[in-house]
N, C-alpha and C positions, 0 to 999 in steps of 0.2 A: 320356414318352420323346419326346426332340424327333425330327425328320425328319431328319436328319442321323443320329441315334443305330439308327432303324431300320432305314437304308438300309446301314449299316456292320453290322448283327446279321442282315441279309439273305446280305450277302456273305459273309459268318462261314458259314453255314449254309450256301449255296450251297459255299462249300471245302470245309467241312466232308464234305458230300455226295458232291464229287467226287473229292475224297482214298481217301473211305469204298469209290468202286468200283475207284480205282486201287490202294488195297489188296488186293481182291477178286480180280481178276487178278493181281499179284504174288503172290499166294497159291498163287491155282490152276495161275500159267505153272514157279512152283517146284515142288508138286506134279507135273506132266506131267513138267520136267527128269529129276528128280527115278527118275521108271515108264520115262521113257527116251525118250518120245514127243515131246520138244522141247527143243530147246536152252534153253540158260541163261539166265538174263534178265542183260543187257546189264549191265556196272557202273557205265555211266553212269547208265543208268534206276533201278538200284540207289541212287545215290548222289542224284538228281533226287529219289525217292519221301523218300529220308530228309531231305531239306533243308526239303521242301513238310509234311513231319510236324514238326519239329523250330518252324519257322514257324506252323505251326498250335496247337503245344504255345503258343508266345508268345502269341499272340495270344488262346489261353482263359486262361490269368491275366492277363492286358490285360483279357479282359471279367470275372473273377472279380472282381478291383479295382476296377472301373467299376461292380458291380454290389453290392458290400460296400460302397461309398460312399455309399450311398444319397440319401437326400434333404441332406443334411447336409452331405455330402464328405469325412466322415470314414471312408477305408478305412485308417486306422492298425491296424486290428487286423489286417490281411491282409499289408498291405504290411512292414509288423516281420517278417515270415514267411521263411521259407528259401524258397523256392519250385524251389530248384534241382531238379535230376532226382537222384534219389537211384539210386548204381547198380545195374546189373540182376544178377543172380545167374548168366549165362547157362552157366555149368560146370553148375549143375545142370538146367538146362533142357534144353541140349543132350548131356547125358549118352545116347551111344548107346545104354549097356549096359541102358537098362527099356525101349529100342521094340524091336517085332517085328521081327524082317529077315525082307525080303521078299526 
C-alpha cells in the first residue's frame, strides 16, 4: 500500500469514526425528544447526518473495489455488481403496534 493509499484509508477511518459518535447522539438526542426531555433534532442536522452517511456509504464501495482489485487491478468481479442501496422495509420497522407505549 503506497503513502497516498494510507493516508486516504486514515481519513476513511477517521469519518468513519466521527460519523459513528454523530450517530450516537442522533440517537440518544431522539431518544430524550422522544421521554419529552428535549427538543427535536434540527431537519437540518437531520438531513447534514444523512448526507455525511450516504457519502460514506460511497466511499466503502470506492474502497471495496480498490481492494477487490487487488494486485492485478482486476475488480471486475465487484464492479459488474449492483452496489445500489436496496430499499429499507421501514413499514415494518417502524410498525408502532409491537413497541411498548410508555
Amino acid at each position: 500500500m503506497t503513502a497516498p493509499d494510507w493516508h486516504d484509508e486514515l481519513v476513511l477511518v477517521a469519518e468513519l469514526a466521527s460519523v459513528n459518535n454523530q450517530i450516537a447522539r442522533f440517537v440518544l438526542r431522539l431518544l430524550d425528544a422522544d421521554a419529552g426531555r428535549k427538543e427535536q433534532v434540527a431537519a437540518t442536522d437531520e438531513c447534514h447526518l444523512g448526507g455525511r452517511l450516504v457519502d460514506l456509504g460511497y466511499a466503502l464501495q470506492d474502497r471495496a473495489v480498490h481492494r477487490t482489485a487487488g494486485p492485478n487491478d482486476d475488480a471486475a468481479s465487484i464492479v459488474g455488481s449492483d452496489l445500489r442501496p436496496r430499499p429499507l422495509p421501514l413499514e415494518g420497522l417502524l410498525n408502532r403496534s409491537r413497541c411498548v407505549n410508555h
